[in-house]
C-alpha positions in Angstrom: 1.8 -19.5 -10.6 1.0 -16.1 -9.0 3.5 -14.6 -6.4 3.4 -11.7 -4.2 5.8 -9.6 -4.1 5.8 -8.1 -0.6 6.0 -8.5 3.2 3.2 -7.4 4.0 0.7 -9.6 6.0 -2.2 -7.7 5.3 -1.5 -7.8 1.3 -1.5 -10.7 1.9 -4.8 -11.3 3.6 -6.3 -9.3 1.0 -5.3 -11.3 -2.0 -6.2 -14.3 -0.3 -9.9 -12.8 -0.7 -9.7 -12.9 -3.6 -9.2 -16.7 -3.6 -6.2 -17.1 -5.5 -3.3 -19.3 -4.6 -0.4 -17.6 -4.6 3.6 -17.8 -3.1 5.2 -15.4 -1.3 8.4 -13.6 -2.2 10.7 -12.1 0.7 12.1 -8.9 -0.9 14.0 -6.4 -0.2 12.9 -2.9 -2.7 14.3 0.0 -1.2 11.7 2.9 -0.8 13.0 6.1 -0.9 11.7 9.5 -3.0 14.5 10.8 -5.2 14.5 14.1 -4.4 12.3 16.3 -7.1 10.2 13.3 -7.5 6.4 13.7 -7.4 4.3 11.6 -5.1 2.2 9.8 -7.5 6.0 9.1 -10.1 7.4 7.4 -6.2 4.3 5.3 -6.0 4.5 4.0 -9.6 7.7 3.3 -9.3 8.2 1.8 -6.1 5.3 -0.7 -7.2 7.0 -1.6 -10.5 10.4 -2.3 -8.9 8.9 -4.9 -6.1 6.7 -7.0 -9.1 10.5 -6.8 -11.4 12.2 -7.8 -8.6 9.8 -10.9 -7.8 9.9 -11.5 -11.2 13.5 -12.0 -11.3 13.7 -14.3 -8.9 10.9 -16.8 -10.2 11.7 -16.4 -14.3 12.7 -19.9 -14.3 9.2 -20.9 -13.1 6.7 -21.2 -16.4 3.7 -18.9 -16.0 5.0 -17.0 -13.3 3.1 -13.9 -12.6 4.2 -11.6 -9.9 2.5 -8.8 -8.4 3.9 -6.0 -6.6 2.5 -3.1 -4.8 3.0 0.2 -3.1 0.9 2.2 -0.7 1.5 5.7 0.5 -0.5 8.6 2.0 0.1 11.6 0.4 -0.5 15.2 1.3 0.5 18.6 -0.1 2.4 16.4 -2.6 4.4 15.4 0.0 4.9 11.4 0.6 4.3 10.1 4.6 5.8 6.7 4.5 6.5 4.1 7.6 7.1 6.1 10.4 10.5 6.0 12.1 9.5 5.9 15.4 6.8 6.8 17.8 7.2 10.4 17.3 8.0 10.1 13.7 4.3 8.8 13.8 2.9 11.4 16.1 4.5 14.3 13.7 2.4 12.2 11.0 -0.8 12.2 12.6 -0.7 15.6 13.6 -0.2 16.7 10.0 -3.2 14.6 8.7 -5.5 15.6 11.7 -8.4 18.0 10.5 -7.5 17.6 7.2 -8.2 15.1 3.6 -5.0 13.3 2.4 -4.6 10.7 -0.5 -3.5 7.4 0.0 -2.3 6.1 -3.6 -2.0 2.2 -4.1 -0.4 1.2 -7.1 -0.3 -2.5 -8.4 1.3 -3.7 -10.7 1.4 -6.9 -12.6 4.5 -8.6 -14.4 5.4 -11.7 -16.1 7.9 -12.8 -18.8 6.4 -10.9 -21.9 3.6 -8.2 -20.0 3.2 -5.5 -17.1 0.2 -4.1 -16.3 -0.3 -1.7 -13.3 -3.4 -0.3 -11.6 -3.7 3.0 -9.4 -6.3 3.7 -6.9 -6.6 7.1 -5.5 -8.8 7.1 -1.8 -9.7 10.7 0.0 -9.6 9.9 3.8 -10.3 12.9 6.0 -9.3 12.9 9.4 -10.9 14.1 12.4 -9.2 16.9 14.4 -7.2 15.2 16.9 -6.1 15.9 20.4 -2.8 15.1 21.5 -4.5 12.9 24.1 -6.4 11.0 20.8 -2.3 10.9 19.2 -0.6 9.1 22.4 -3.4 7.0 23.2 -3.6 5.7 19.4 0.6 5.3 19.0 -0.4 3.5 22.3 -1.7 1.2 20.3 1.4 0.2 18.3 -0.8 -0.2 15.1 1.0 2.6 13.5 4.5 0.4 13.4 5.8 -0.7 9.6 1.9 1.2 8.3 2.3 4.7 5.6 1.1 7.7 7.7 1.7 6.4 10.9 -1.6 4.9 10.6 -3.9 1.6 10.0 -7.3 1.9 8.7 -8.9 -1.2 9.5 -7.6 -0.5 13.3 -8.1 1.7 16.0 -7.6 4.6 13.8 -11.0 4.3 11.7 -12.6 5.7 14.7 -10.8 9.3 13.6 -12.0 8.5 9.6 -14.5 11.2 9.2 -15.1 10.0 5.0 -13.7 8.0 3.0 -13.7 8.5 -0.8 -12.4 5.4 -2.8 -11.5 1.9 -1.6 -11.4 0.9 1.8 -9.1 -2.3 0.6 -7.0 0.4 -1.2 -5.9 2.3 1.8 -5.4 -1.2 3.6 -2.9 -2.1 0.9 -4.5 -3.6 -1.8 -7.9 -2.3 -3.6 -9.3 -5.8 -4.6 -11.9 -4.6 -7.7 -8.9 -3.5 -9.7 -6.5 -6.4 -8.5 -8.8 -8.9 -9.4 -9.3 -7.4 -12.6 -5.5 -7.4 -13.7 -5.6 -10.7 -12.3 -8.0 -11.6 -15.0 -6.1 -10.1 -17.9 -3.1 -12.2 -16.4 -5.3 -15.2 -16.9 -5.4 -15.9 -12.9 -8.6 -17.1 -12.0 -10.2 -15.4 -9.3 
């Protein structure tokens, strides 16, 4: 049985695209850079501990597979999680505006005897934006619980001036290289 490892409703949306049937696990990974720790190490990391977390909670069930992720926009090496607040997400958006960030997805596979993980780099560059574009966006409350202050499949994609890399990536969960570590898990998708 496969089981996702996160809160996220849009994960799972996305896996469910995939058409595999899967159970949810309620976890609670905390998700904070040690300090010294490089972006792309956090992600990793962060990604690893929610699928051994699941994993520990269903080892009892035979052919349990849990997979976990993590999503964060990165810039200047520097990791934008979930915003705070409202002006948390504001000091977010102004950073990104006129300029190409990195959002890294990381997912990663575990069962009794394996773990496999799969990263997916995106480019997303960001129109300049006015404060008048910031409040009217956080307006929007899209930006709650999203890395960057941001969702891309909202309001926001107005401001995405390119996009390098996997739309589904940046959303949460890039669904080519999920299905494929799906397959080498011996889910059927």
């Amino acid at each position: 049985m496969l089981y996702l490892a996160s809160r996220s409703p849009r994960r799972a949306d996305l896996l469910s695209r995939l058409g595999v049937r899967f159970g949810l696990l309620d976890l609670d990974v905390p998700e904070h850079q040690a300090p010294g720790e490089p972006a792309a190490d956090y992600v990793h990391r962060v990604a690893r501990e929610k699928a051994g977390a699941g994993l520990l909670k269903v080892l009892a069930s035979p052919g349990a597979v849990v997979l976990g992720a993590d999503t964060e926009v990165i810039l200047d090496d520097r990791v934008f999680g979930k915003p705070a607040d409202a002006a948390d997400a504001a000091a977010m958006l102004r950073a990104l505006s006129g300029r190409t960030h990195e959002v890294l997805t990381v997912v990663c596979l575990a069962s009794a005897g394996r773990e496999a993980q799969a990263a997916v780099a995106t480019r997303v560059s960001v129109d300049p934006l006015e404060d008048a574009d910031i409040t009217r966006y956080l307006a929007t409350g899209e930006w709650q619980g999203k890395a960057g202050g941001y969702a891309i499949q909202g309001r926001f994609e107005a401001y995405v001036a390119r996009l390098e890399g996997s739309y589904s990536g940046v959303m949460g969960l890039p669904l080519r290289e999920t299905a494929r570590l799906l397959r080498e898990f011996g889910v059927p998708v």
